[in-house]
C-alpha positions as a Markdown table, in Angstrom:
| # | Residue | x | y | z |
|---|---|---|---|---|
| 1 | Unk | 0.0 | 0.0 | 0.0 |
| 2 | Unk | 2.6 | 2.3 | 1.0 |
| 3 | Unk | 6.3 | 2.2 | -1.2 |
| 4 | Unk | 9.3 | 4.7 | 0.0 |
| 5 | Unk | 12.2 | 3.9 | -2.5 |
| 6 | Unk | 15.0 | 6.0 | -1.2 |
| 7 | Unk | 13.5 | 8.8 | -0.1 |
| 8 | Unk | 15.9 | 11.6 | 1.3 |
| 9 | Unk | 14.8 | 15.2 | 3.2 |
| 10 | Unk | 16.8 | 17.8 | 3.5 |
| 11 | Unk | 15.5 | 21.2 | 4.7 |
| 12 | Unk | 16.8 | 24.8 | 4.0 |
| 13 | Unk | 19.2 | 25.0 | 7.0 |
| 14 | Unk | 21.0 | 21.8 | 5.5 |
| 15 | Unk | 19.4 | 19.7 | 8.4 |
| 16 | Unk | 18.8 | 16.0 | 7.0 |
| 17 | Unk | 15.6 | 14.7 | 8.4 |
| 18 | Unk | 15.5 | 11.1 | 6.4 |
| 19 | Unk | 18.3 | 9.6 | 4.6 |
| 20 | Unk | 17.8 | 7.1 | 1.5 |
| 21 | Unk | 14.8 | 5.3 | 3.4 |
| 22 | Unk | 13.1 | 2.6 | 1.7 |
| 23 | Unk | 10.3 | 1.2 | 3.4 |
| 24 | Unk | 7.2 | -1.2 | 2.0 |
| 25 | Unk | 4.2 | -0.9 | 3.7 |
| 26 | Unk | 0.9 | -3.8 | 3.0 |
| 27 | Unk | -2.4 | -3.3 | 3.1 |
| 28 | Unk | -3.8 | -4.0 | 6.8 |
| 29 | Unk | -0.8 | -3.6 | 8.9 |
| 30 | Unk | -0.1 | -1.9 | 12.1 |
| 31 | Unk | 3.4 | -0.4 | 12.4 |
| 32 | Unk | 5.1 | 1.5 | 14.9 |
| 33 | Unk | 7.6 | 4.3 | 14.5 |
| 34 | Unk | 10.3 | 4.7 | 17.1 |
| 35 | Unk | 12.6 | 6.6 | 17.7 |
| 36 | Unk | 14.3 | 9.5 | 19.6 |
| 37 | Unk | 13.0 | 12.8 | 18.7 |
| 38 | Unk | 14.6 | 14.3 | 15.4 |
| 39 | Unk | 14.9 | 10.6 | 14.3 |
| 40 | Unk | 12.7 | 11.2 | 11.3 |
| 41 | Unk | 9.5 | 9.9 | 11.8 |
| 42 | Unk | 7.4 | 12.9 | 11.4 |
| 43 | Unk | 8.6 | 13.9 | 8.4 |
| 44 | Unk | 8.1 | 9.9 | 6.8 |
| 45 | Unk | 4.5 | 10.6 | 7.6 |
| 46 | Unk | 4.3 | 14.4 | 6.3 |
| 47 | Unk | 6.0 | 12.9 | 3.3 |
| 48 | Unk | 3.2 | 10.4 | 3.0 |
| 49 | Unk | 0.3 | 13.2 | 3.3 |
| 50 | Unk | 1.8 | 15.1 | 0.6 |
| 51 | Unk | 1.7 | 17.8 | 3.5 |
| 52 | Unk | 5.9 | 18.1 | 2.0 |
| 53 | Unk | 8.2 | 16.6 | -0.8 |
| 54 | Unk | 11.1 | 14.5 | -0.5 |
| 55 | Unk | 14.3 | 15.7 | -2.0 |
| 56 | Unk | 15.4 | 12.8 | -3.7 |
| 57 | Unk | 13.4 | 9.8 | -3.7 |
| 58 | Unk | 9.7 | 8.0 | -5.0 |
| 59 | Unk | 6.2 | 7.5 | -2.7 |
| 60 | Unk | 3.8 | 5.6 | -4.1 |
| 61 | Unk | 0.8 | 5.2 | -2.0 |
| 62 | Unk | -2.1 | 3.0 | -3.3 |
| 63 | Unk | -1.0 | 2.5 | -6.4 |
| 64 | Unk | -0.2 | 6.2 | -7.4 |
| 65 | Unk | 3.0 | 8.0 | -7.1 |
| 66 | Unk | 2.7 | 11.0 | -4.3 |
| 67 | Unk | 5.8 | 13.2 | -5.6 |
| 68 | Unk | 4.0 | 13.4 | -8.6 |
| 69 | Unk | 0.9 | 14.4 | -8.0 |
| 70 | Unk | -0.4 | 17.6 | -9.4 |
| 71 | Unk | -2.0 | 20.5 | -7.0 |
| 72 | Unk | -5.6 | 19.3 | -8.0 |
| 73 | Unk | -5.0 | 15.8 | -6.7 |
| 74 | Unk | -3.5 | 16.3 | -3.2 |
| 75 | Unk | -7.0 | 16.8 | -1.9 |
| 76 | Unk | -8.0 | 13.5 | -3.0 |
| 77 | Unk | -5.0 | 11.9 | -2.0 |
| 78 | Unk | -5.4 | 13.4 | 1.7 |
| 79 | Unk | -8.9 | 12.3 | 1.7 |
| 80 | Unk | -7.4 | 8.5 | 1.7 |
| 81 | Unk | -5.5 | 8.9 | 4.8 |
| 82 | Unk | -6.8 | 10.0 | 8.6 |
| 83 | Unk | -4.6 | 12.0 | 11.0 |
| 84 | Unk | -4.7 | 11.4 | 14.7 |
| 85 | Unk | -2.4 | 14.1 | 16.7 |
| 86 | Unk | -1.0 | 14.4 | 20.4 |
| 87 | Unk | -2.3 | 17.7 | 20.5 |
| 88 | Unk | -5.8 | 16.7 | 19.7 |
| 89 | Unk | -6.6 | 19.7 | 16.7 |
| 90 | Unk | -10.3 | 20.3 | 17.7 |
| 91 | Unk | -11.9 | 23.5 | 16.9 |
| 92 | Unk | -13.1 | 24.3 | 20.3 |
| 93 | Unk | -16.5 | 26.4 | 19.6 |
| 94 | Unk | -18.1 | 23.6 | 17.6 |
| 95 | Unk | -19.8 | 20.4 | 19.2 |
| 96 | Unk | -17.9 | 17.0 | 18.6 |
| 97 | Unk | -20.4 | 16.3 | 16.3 |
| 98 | Unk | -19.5 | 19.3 | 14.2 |
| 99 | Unk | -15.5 | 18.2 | 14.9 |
| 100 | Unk | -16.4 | 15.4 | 13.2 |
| 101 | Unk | -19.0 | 16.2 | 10.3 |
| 102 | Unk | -15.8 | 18.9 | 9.2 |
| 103 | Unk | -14.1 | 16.2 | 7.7 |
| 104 | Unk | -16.7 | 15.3 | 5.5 |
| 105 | Unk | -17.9 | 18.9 | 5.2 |
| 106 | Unk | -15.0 | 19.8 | 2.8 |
| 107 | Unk | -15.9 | 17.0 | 0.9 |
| 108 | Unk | -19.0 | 18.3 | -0.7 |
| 109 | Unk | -20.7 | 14.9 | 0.9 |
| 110 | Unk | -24.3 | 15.7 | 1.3 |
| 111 | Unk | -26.0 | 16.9 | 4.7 |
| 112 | Unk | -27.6 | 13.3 | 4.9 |
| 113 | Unk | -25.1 | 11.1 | 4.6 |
| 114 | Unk | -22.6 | 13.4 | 6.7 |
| 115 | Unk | -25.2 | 12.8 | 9.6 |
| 116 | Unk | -25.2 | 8.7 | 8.9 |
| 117 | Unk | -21.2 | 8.7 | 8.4 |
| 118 | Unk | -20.6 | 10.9 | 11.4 |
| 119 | Unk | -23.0 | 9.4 | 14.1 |
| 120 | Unk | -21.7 | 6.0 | 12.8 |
| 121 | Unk | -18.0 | 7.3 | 13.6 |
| 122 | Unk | -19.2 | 8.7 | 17.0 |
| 123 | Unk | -20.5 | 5.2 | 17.7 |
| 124 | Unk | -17.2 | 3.3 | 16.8 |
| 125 | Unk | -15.3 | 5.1 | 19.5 |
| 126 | Unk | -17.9 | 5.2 | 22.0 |
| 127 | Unk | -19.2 | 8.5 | 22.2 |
| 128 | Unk | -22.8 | 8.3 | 21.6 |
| 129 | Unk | -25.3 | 10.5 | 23.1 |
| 130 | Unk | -22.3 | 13.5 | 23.5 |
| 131 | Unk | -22.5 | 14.7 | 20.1 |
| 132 | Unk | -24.1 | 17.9 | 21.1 |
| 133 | Unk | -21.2 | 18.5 | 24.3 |
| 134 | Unk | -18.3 | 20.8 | 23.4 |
| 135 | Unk | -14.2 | 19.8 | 23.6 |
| 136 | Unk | -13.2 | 21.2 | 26.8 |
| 137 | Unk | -16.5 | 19.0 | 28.6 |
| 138 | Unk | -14.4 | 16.4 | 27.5 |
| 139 | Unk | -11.6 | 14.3 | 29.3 |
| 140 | Unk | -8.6 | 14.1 | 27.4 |
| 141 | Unk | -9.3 | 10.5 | 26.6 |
| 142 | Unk | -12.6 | 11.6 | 25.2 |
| 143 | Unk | -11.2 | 14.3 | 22.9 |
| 144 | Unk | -9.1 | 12.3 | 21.2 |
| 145 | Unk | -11.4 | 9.7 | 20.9 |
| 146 | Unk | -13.2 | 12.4 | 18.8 |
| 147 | Unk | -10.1 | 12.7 | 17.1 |
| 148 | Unk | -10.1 | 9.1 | 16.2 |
| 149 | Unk | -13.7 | 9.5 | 14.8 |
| 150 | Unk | -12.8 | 12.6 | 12.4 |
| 151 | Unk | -10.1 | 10.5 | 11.3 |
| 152 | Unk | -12.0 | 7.3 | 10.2 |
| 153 | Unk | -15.3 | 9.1 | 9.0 |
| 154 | Unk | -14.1 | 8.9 | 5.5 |
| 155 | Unk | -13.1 | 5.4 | 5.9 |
| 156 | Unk | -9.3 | 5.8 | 5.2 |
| 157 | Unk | -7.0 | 3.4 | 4.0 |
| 158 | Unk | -4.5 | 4.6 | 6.0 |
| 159 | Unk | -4.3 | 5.9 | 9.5 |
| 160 | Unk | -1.7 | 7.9 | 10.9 |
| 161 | Unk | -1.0 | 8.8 | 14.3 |
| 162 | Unk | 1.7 | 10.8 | 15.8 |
| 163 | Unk | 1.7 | 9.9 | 19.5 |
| 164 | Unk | -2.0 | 9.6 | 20.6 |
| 165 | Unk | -1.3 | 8.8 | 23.7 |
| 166 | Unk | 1.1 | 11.1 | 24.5 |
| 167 | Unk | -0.7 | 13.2 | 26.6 |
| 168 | Unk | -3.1 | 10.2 | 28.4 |
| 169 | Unk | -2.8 | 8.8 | 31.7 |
| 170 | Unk | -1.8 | 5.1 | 31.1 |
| 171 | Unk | -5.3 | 3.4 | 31.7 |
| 172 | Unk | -6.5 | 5.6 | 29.0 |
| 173 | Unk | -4.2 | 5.0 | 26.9 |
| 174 | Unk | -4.4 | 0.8 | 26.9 |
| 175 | Unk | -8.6 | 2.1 | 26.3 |
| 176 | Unk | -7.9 | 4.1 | 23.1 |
| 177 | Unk | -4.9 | 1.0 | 21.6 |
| 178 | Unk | -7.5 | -1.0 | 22.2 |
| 179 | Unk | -9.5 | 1.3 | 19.9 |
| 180 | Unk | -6.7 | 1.4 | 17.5 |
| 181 | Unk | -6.5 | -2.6 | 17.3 |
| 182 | Unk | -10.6 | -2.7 | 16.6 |
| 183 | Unk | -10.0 | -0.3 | 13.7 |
| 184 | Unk | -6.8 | -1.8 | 12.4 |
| 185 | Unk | -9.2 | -4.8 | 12.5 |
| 186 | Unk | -11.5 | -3.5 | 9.9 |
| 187 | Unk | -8.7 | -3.4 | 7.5 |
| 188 | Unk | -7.6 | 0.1 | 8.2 |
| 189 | Unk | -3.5 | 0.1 | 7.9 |
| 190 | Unk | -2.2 | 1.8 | 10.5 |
| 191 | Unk | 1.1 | 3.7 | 10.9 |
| 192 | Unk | 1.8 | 5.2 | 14.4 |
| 193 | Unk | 4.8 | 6.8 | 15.5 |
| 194 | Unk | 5.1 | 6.5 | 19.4 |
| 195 | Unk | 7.8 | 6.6 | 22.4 |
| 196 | Unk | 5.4 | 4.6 | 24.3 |
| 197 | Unk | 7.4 | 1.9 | 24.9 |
| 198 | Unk | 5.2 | 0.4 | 27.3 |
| 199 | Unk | 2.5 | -0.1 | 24.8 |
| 200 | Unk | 4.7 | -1.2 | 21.8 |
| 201 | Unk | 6.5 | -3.9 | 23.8 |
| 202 | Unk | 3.1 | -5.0 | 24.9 |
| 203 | Unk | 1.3 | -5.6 | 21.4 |
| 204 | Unk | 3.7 | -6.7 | 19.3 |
| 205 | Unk | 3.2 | -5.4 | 16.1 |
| 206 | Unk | 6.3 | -4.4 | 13.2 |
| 207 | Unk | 8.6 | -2.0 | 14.7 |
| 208 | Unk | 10.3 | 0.1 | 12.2 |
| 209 | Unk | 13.3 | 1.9 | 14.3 |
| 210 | Unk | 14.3 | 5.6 | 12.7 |
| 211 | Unk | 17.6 | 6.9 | 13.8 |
| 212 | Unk | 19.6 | 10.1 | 12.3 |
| 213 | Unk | 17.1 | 9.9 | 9.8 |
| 214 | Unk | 18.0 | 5.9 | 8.7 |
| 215 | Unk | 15.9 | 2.9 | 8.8 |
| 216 | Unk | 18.1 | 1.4 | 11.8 |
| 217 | Unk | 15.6 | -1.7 | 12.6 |
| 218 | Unk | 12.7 | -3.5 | 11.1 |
| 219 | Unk | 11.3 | -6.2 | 12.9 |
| 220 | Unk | 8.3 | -8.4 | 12.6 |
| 221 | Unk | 6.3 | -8.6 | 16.4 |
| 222 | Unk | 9.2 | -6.4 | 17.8 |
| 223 | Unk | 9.8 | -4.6 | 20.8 |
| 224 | Unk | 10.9 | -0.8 | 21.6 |
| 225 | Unk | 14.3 | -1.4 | 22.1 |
| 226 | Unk | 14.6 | -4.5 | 20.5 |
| 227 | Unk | 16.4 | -7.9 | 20.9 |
């Protein structure tokens, strides 16, 4: 689903944030980033949203090459993959129904079907009956829970997360990986990048390792630190 062949970034200030990574990615997995900070894993998945270009290197996600997309089809490309943040993102004067009908808002998708797609996404993270409530009634847990829904209301292919849990108390945290493995389980690839090493050790899931910008480790059912 997902095909890096050597992809190098290198910003203005001659910083180099990924370094001739090639990475293959099926349909259906779940795949953990780690890493220090600066490691590079960010920028793969900014890379993979078209949200920047590499400087040297090929993406080809679903069959189509990113780098090469023109202006018109980055929209439809975006509209493939859902983001879940640490930081949550919500706009905080609109409901979490609103939150979440946004998505689909931008689409064109009709008022109709908006309601049916995002009540059903509410459901799926167990939020129903607090469409109407605003983000800061919400626990943390609960707002990105909403997150979560905004992400999968367009029924990605692909979701990426950049450390959900970061912000969480631990129990919460196991609650919303538990979320992550029901949606993963629907088909839904998953790529999340994480220093919870807690929670990657537990699941055992591929581990790709990032380091200085390199592919340092790949490892089927791996751990954090590995072997």
């Amino acid at each position: 689903m997902v095909r890096l062949y050597n992809v190098t970034k290198i910003y203005k200030n001659n910083s180099i944030a990924l370094n001739n990574v090639t990475l293959h990615i099926k349909k259906g997995e779940f795949i953990f980033l780690v890493g220090p900070s600066g490691a590079g894993k960010t920028t793969l998945t900014r890379l993979i949203f078209r949200e920047d270009i590499p400087t040297r290197g090929q993406i080809v996600f679903n069959g189509k090459n990113v780098v090469r997309m023109r202006p018109g089809e980055v929209p439809f490309h975006r509209r493939k993959i859902g983001m879940v943040f640490q930081d949550f993102r919500l706009l905080a004067q609109r409901t979490v129904y609103d939150n979440v009908a946004f998505a689909l808002q931008v689409t064109g998708t009709s008022n109709h079907r908006i309601k049916k797609l995002a009540l059903e996404a509410l459901k799926v993270v167990g939020l129903e009956g607090k469409e109407k409530m605003h983000p800061e009634q919400l626990s943390g847990g609960e707002q990105q829970r909403v997150c979560i829904a905004r992400a999968i209301v367009n029924n990605p292919l692909l979701l990426i997360a950049d450390e959900p849990t970061g912000n969480l108390d631990p129990g919460t945290s196991r609650e919303l990986m538990n979320l992550f493995k029901e949606i993963n389980g629907r088909g839904t690839t998953i790529i999340m990048a994480t220093h919870a090493w807690d929670i990657v050790d537990s699941m055992k899931k591929r581990v790709v390792a990032l380091s200085g910008g390199k592919v340092v480790r790949d490892e089927e059912s791996g751990d954090y630190h590995g072997a």
